[in-house]
C-alpha positions as CSV (number, residue, x, y, z in Angstrom):
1,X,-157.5,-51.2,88.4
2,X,-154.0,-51.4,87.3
3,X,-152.0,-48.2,87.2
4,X,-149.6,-47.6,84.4
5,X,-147.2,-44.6,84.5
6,X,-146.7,-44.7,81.0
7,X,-142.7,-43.5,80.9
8,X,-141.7,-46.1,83.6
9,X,-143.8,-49.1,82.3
10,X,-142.2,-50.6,79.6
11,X,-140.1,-49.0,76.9
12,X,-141.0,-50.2,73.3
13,X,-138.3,-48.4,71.0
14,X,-135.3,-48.1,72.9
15,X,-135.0,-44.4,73.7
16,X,-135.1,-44.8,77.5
17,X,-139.2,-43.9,78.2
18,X,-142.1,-45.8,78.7
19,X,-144.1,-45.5,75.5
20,X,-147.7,-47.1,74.1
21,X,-145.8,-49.8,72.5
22,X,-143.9,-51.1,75.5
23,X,-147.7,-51.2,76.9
24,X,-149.3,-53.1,74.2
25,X,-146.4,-55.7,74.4
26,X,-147.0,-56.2,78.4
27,X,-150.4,-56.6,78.4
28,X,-150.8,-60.3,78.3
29,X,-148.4,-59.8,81.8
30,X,-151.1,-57.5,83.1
31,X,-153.9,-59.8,82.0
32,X,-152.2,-62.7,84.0
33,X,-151.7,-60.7,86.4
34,X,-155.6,-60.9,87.3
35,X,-156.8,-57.0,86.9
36,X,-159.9,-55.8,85.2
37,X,-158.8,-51.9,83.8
38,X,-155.9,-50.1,83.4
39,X,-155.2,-46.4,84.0
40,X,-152.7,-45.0,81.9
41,X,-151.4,-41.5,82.7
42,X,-151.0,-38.4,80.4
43,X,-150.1,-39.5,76.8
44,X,-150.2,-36.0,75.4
45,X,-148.3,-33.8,73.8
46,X,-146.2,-32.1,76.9
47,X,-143.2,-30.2,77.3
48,X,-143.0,-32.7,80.4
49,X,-142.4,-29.6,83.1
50,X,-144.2,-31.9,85.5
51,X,-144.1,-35.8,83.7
52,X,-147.0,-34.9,81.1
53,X,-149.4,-33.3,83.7
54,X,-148.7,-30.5,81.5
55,X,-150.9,-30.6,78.6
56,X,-150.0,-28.7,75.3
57,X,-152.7,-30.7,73.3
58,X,-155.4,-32.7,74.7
59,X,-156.2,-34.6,71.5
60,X,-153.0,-36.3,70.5
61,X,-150.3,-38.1,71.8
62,X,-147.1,-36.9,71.8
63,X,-144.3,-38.3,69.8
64,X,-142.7,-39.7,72.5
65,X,-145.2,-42.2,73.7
66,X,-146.6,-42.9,70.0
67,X,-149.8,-41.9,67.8
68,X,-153.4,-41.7,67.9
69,X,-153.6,-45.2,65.6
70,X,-151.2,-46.7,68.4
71,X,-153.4,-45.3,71.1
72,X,-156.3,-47.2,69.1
73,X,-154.5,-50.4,69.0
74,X,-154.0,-50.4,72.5
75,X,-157.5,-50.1,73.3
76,X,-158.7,-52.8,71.0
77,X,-155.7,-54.6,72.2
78,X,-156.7,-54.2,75.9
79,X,-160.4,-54.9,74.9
80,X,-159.7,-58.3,73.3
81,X,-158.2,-59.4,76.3
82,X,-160.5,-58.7,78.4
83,X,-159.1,-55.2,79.9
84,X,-161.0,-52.0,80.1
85,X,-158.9,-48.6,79.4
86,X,-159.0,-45.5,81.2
87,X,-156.9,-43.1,80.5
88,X,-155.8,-39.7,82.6
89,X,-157.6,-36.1,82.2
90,X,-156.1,-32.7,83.4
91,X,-158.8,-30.2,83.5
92,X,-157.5,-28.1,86.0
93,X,-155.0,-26.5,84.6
94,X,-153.2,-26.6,80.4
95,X,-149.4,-26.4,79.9
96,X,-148.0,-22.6,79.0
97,X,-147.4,-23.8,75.7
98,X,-151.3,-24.7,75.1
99,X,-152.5,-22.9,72.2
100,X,-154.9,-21.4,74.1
101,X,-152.3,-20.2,76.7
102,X,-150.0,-18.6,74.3
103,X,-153.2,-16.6,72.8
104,X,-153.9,-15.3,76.3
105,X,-150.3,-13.9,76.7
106,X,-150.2,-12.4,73.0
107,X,-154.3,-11.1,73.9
108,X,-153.6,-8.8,76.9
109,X,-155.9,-7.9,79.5
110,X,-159.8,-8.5,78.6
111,X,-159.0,-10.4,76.0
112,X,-161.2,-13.6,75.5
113,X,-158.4,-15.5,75.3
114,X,-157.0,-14.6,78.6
115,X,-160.9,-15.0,80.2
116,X,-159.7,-18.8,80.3
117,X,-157.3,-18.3,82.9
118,X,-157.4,-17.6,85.8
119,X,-155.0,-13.9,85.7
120,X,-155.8,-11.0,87.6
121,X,-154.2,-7.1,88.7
122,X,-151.2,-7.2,91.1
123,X,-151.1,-5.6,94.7
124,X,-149.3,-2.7,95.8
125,X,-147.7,-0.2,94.0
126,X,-147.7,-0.5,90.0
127,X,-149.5,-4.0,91.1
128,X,-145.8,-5.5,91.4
129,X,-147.2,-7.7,94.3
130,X,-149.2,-11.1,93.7
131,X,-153.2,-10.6,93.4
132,X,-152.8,-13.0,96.9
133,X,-150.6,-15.0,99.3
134,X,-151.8,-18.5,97.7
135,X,-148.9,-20.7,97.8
136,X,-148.0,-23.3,95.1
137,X,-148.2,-26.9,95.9
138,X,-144.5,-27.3,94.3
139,X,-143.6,-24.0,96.8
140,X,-142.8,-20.8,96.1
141,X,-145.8,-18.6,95.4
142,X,-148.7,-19.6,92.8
143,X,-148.1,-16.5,90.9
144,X,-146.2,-15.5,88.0
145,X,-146.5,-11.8,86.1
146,X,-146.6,-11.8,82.4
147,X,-144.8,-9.2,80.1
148,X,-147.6,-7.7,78.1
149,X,-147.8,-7.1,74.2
150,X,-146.4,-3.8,74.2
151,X,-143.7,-4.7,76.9
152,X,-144.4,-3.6,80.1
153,X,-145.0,-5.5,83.1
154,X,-148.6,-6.8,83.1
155,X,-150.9,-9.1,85.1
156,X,-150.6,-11.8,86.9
157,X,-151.6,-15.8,85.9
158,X,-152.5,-18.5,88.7
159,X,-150.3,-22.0,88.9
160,X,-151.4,-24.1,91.9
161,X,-149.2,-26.3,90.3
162,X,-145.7,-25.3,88.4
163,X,-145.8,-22.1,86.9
164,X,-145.6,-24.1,83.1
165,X,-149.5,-25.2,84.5
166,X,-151.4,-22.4,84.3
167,X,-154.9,-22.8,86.2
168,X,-157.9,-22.6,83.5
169,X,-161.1,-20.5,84.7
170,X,-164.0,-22.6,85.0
171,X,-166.6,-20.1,85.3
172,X,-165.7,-19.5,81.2
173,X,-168.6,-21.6,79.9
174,X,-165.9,-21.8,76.7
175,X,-163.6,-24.0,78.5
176,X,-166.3,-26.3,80.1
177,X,-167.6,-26.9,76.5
178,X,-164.0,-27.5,75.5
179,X,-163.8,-29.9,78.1
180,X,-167.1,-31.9,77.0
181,X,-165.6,-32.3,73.5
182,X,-162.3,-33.5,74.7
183,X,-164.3,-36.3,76.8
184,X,-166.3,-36.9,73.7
185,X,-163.3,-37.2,71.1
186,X,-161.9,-39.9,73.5
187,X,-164.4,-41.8,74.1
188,X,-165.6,-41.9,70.9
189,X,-162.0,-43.8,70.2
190,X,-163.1,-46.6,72.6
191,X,-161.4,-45.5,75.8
192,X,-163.4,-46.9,78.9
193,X,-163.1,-43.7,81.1
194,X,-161.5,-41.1,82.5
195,X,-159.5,-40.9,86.3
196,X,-159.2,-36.8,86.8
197,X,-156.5,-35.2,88.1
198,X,-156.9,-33.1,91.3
199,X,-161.0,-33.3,90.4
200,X,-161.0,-31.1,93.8
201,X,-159.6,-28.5,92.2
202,X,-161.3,-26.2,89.3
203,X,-163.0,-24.1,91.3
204,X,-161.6,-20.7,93.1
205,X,-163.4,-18.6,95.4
206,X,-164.7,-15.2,94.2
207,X,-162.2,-12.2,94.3
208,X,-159.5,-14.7,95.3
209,X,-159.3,-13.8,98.7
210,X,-156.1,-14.7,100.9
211,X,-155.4,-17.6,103.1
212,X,-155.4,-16.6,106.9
213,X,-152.2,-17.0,108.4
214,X,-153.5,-19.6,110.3
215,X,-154.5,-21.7,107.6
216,X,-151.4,-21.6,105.7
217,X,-149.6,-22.8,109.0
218,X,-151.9,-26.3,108.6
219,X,-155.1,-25.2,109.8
220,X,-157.8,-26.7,107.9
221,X,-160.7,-24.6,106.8
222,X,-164.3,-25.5,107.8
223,X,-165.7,-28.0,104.3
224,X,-166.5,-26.2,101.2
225,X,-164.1,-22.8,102.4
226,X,-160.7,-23.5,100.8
227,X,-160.2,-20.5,98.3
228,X,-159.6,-23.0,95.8
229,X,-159.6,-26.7,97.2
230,X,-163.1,-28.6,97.3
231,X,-165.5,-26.2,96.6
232,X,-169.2,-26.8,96.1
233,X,-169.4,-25.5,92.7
234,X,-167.3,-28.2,91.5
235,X,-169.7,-30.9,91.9
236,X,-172.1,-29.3,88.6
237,X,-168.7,-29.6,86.3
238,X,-168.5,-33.4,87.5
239,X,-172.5,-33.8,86.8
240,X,-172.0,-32.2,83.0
241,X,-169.1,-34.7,82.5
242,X,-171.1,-37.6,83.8
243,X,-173.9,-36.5,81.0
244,X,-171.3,-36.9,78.5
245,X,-170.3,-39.9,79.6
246,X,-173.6,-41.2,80.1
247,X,-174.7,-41.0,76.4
248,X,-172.0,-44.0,75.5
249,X,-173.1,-47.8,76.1
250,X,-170.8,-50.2,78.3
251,X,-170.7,-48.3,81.4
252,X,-168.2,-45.6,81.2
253,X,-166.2,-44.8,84.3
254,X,-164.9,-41.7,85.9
255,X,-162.6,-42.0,88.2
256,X,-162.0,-38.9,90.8
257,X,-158.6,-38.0,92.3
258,X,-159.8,-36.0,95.0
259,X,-157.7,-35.2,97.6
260,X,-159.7,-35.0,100.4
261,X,-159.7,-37.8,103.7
262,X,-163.1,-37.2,105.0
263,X,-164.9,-40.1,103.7
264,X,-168.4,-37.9,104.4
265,X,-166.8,-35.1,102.2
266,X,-165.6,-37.5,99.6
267,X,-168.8,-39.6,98.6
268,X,-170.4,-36.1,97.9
269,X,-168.1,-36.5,94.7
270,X,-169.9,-39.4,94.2
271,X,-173.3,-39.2,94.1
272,X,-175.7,-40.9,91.9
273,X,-175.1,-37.7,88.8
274,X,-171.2,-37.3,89.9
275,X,-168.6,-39.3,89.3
276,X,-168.4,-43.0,89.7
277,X,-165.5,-43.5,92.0
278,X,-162.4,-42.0,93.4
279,X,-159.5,-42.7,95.3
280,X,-159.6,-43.6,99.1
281,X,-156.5,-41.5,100.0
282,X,-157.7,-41.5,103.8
283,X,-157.0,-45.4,103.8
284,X,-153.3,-45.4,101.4
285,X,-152.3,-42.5,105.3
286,X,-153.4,-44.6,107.9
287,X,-150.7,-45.9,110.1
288,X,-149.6,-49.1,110.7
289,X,-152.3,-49.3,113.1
290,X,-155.6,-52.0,113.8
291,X,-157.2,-49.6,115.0
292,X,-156.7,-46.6,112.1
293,X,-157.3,-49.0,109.7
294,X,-160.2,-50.0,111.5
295,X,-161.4,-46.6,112.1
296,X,-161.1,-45.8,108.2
297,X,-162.8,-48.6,106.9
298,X,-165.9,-48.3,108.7
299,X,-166.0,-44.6,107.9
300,X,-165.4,-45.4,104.0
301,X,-168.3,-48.4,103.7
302,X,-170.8,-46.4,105.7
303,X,-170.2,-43.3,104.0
304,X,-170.0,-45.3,100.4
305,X,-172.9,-47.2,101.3
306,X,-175.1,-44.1,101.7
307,X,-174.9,-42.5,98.1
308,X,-174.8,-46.0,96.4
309,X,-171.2,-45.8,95.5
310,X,-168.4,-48.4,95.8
311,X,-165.7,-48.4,98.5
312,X,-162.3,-47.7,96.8
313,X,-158.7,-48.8,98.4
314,X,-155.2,-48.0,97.1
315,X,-151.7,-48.3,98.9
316,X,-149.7,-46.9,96.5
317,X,-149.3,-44.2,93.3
318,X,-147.3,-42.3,91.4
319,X,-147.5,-39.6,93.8
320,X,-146.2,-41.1,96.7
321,X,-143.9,-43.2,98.7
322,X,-143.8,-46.6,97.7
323,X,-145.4,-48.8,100.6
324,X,-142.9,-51.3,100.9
325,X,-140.3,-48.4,102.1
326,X,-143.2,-46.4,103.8
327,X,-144.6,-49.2,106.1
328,X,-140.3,-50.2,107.5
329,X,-140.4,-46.8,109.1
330,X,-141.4,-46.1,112.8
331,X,-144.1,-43.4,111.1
332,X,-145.8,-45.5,108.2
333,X,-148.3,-42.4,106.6
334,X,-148.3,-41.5,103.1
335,X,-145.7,-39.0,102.0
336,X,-145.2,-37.5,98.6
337,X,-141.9,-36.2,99.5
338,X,-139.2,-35.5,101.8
339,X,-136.0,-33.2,102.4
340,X,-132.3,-34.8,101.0
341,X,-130.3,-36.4,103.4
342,X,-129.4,-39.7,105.0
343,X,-132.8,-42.3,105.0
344,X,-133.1,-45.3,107.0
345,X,-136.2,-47.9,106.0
346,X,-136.1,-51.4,107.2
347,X,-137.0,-53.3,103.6
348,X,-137.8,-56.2,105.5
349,X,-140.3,-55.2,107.6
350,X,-141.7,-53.2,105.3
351,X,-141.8,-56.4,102.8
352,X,-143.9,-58.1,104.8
353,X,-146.2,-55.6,105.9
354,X,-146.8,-55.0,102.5
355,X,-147.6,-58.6,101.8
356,X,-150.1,-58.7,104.3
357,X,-151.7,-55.2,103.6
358,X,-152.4,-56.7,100.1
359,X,-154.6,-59.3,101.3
360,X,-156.3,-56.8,104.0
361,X,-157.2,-54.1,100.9
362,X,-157.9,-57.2,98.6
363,X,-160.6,-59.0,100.5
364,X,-162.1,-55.7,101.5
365,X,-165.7,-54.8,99.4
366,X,-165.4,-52.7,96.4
367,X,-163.1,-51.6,93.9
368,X,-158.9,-52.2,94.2
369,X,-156.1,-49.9,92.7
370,X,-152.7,-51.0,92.1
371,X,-149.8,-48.9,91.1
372,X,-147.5,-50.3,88.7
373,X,-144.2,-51.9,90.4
374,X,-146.1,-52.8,94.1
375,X,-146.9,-56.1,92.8
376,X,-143.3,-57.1,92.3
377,X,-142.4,-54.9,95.7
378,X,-140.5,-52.5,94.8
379,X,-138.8,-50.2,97.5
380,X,-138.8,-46.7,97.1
381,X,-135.5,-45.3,94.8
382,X,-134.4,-43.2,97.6
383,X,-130.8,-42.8,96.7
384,X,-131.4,-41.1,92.7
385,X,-128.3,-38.9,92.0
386,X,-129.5,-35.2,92.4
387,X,-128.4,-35.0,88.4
388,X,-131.1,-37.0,87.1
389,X,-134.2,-35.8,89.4
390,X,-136.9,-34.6,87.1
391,X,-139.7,-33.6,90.0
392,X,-140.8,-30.0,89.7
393,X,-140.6,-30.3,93.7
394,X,-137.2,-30.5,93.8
395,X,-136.3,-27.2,92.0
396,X,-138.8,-25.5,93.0
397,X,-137.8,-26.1,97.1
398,X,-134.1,-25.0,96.0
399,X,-133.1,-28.7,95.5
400,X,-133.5,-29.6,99.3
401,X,-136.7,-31.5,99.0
402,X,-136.1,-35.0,96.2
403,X,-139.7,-35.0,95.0
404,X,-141.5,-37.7,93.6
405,X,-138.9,-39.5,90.9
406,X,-138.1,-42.2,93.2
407,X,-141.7,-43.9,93.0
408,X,-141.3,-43.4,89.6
409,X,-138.1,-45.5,89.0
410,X,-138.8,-47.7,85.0
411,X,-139.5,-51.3,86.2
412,X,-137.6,-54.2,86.0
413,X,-138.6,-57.2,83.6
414,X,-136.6,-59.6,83.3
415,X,-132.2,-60.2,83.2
416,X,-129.6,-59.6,85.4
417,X,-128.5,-56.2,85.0
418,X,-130.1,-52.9,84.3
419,X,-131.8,-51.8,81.6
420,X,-133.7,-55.3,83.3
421,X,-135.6,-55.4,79.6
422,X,-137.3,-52.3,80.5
423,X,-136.0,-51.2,77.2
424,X,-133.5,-52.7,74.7
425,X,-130.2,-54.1,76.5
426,X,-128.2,-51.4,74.9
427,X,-131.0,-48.5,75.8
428,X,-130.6,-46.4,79.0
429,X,-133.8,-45.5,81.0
430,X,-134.8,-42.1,81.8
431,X,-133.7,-42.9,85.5
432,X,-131.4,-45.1,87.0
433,X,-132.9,-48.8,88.1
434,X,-130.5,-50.5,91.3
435,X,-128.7,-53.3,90.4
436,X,-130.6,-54.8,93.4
437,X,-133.7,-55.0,91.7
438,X,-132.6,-58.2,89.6
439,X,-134.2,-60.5,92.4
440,X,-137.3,-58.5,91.8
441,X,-137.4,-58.6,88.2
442,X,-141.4,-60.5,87.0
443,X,-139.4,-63.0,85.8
444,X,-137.2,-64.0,88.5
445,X,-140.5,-64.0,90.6
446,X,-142.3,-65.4,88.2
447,X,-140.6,-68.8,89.0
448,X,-140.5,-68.5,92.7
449,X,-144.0,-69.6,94.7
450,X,-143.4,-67.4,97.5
451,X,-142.8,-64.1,96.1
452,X,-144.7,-61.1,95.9
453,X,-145.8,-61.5,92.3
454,X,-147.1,-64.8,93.3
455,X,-148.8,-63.8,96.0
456,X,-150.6,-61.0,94.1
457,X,-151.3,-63.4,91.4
458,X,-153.2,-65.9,93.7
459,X,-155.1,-63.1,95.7
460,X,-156.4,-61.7,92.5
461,X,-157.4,-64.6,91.0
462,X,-159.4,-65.5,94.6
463,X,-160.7,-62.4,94.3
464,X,-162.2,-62.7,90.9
465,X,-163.6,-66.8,91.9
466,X,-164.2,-66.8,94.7
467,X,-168.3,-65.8,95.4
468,X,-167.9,-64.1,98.9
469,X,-165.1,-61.8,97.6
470,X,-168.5,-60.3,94.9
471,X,-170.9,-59.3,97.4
472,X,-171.3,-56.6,99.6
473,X,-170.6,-58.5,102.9
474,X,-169.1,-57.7,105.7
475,X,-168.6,-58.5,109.4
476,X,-166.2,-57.7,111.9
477,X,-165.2,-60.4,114.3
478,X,-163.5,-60.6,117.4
479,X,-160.3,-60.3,117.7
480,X,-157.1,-59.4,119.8
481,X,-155.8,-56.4,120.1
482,X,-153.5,-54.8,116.9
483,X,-155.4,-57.5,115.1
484,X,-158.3,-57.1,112.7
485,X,-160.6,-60.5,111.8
486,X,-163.6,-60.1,109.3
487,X,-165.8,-62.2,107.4
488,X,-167.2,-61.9,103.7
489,X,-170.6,-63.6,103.2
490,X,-170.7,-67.2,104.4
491,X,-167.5,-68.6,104.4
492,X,-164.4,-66.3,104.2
493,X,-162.3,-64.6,106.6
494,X,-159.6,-62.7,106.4
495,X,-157.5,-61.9,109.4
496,X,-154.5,-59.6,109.6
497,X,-151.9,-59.5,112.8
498,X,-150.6,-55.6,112.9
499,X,-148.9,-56.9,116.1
500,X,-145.1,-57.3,117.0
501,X,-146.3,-61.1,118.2
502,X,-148.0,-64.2,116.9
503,X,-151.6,-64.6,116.7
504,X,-154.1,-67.8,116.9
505,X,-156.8,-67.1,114.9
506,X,-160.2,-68.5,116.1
507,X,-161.6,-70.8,113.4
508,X,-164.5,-73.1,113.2
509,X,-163.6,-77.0,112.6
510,X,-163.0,-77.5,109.3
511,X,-161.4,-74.4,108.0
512,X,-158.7,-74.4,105.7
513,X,-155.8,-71.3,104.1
514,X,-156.7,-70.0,101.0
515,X,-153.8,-67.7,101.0
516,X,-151.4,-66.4,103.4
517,X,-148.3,-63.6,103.3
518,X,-146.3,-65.7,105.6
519,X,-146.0,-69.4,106.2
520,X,-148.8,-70.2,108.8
521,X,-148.2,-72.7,111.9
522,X,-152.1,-74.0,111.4
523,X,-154.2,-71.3,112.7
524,X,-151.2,-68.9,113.9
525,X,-150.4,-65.5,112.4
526,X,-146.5,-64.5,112.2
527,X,-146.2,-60.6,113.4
528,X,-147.2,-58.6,110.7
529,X,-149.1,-61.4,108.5
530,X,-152.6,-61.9,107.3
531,X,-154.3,-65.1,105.9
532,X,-157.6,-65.4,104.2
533,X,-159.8,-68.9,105.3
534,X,-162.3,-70.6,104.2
535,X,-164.9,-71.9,106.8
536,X,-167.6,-73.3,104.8
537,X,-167.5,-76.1,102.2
């Protein structure tokens, strides 16, 4: 699975965003490429308040990106080629300037309308206090009081998220129906599936009680106790979505963002009723580390293998620090953000860890996800002038913390200078691409055998042939220490050197390199390398 952050894929009419058209255009790149499905994120109609995760209108496409007969073309586009579609759902929470949203502030208290959201009485004295101490995710509190009808000062609406995200109520039987048809009215265009934003989410605890102070201060809360964060009941809104989705031929897919790292807790998203997949965030943190990724791969296939669900694996996303940057720093764990200020990553190190952490997640059993840009490793745009940062983080933590705009930089094509045929030569892209990146434009690597793009080009196409790579199969072997050696079936191994020093790999007579991130002296790892070999004929 290929992720494409529509606004910073490719720009097909020259106003400086990603659009449906720039897609269409790439796709025999992402067909060569070697994937099997594309993810595109929200298409909608948005005010963009936080880059379309804002929804004003769940059944078009906004202007910006296109029209529903583009959105069509795509699809049969994609399908003729070979390449499934999925495309992004926000159930949690609408935009503020959703229909239904703006009936809910004209409706006043009681009101139907407002019974979608999630509002509630303030505290204190003429209830000018929050309902509760939850914080927002973007900071600040998750709050905001509405001016009612006749004027006055009013009741309160919940934003996990940005305050222009109101949270819907899912207890409202209305809005679950609402959601069933939205599913339906896309699928019944041809889309392939869903992924779900924050499908942890949707659920609050009755009363919306506070967070203990210890909990806000990074405690974690015993599973299923988070006011509003993996709650049980979510799990029956995921089983009437899979319904819906189970009533089309073709094997529809949803896909789960659920943000939690406990592989046991995750695969109860994922049972046989649930949803099909989601993403493996406990693998994209671990350290630079044999033995964390170790640890976190056994968790995820013994935990997958018990509710009959495939392992998933992903390094990178639109939410967090590129991996190339992440994994040249002396603490390599995903972050979605950090505070302004001077930044030191060391590119080349974190190059080559990144070509070797390809083949590790690629020869590992079940389903891949790629993020748009990692292929052609691109760094992390960590030097965006404050001006153009369009992150909701970074205004809402008083401009001291940049957000997530610099994993979000348009990529570069092809040429020598920026716009890098993102766009027309004359257009300007939404944010600012280095002149740097014209040795990692896909056509400059295109042409060279050892770059990344190669290298992701030849491990995806091993991946698709070769018959170990589609089983279930897997063995640990022994290995030295900050080194991880498996084998897949019969006659493949992959082996990956996390270590600051070379490593001979232990191979039968006979074997032979499939593919390597580094130049191999016969059976010896480089220092941060990984090779996958064949050992049978």
């Amino acid at each position: 699975m290929y992720q494409v952050y529509i606004r910073s894929f490719a720009d097909g009419d020259g106003d400086g965003i990603g659009d449906i058209a720039g897609i269409r255009a790439r796709l025999p790149y992402l067909r060569d490429l070697g994937i099997d499905a594309i993810w595109i994120t929200p298409w909608y109609p948005s005010p963009m308040a936080d880059g379309g995760y804002d929804v004003a209108d769940y059944r078009a496409v906004d202007p910006r990106f296109g029209t529903l007969e583009d959105a069509d073309a795509l699809v049969r586009q994609a399908h003729a080629l070979g390449l499934r579609v999925l495309i992004d759902i926000v159930p949690n929470h609408t935009s503020d300037r959703h229909p239904w949203f703006l009936a809910a502030l004209a409706g006043g208290p009681g009101s139907p309308a407002r019974e979608r959201y999630v509002f509630a009485d303030g505290r204190g004295p003429g209830g000018d206090e929050p309902p509760n101490n939850w914080p927002s995710v973007f900071g600040g509190p998750a709050w905001v009081r509405v001016t009612e009808p006749d004027g006055r000062p009013g009741q309160w609406y919940l934003h996990v998220f940005a305050p222009e995200q109101p949270d819907l109520k899912w207890a409202n039987p209305e809005v679950r129906a609402e959601f069933e048809a939205i599913f339906a009215f896309w699928l019944d265009r041809g889309v392939d599936g869903f992924r779900i934003d924050v499908a942890h989410a949707l659920v609050k605890a009755e009363g919306l009680p506070d967070i203990p102070d210890e909990h806000l201060a990074g405690a974690p809360f015993p599973p299923g106790e988070h006011p509003h964060w993996d709650r049980p009941g979510v799990h029956e809104i995921h089983r009437s979505w899979r319904r819906v989705a189970d009533r089309y031929d073709g094997g529809r897919i949803l896909l789960g963002e659920v943000g939690v790292d406990d592989p046991q807790r995750l695969v109860e998203y994922l049972r046989p009723d649930a949803l099909h997949a989601a993403f493996n965030f406990g693998f994209m943190a671990s350290p630079w580390s044999a033995a964390a990724f170790r640890t976190v791969i056994d968790a995820t296939l013994e935990a997958h293998r018990e509710v009959g669900a495939p392992s998933s694996w992903v390094l990178s996303n639109h939410d967090a620090m590129r991996h190339v940057t992440r994994f040249g720093r002396p603490s390599t764990e995903r972050r979605h953000s950090e505070p302004m200020g001077p930044v030191e990553s060391d590119l080349e190190l974190g190059t080559r860890r990144a070509r070797a952490a390809i083949l590790l997640m690629l020869a590992l059993p079940g389903c891949a996800y790629l993020y748009q840009g990692e292929e052609l490793g691109l760094p992390e745009v960590l030097d965006l002038p404050p001006e153009v940062l369009d992150d909701p983080i970074w205004a809402r933590s008083g401009r001291t913390v940049r957000g997530r705009d610099g994993c979000r930089v348009p990529l570069p094509w092809a040429g020598e200078a920026p716009p890098f045929e993102f766009g027309p030569e004359s257009s300007r892209p939404w944010l600012p691409q280095p002149a740097a990146w014209r040795n990692l434009t896909a056509e400059h690597q295109a042409a060279e055998p050892g770059s990344m793009l190669s290298l992701y080009r030849a491990a995806l196409r091993l991946r698709r042939e070769h018959p170990d790579l589609g089983t279930d199969a897997f063995r640990w072997l022994p290995s030295p220490e900050e080194t991880l050696v498996f084998e897949r079936g019969a006659g493949l191994r992959c082996a990956v050197n996390l270590s600051s020093r070379p490593m001979a790999v232990s191979l039968p007579p006979g074997a032979s390199v499939l593919v390597s991130s580094e130049a191999l002296d016969g059976a010896v790892l480089p220092p941060d390398a990984a090779a996958w070999f064949v050992v049978g004929s």
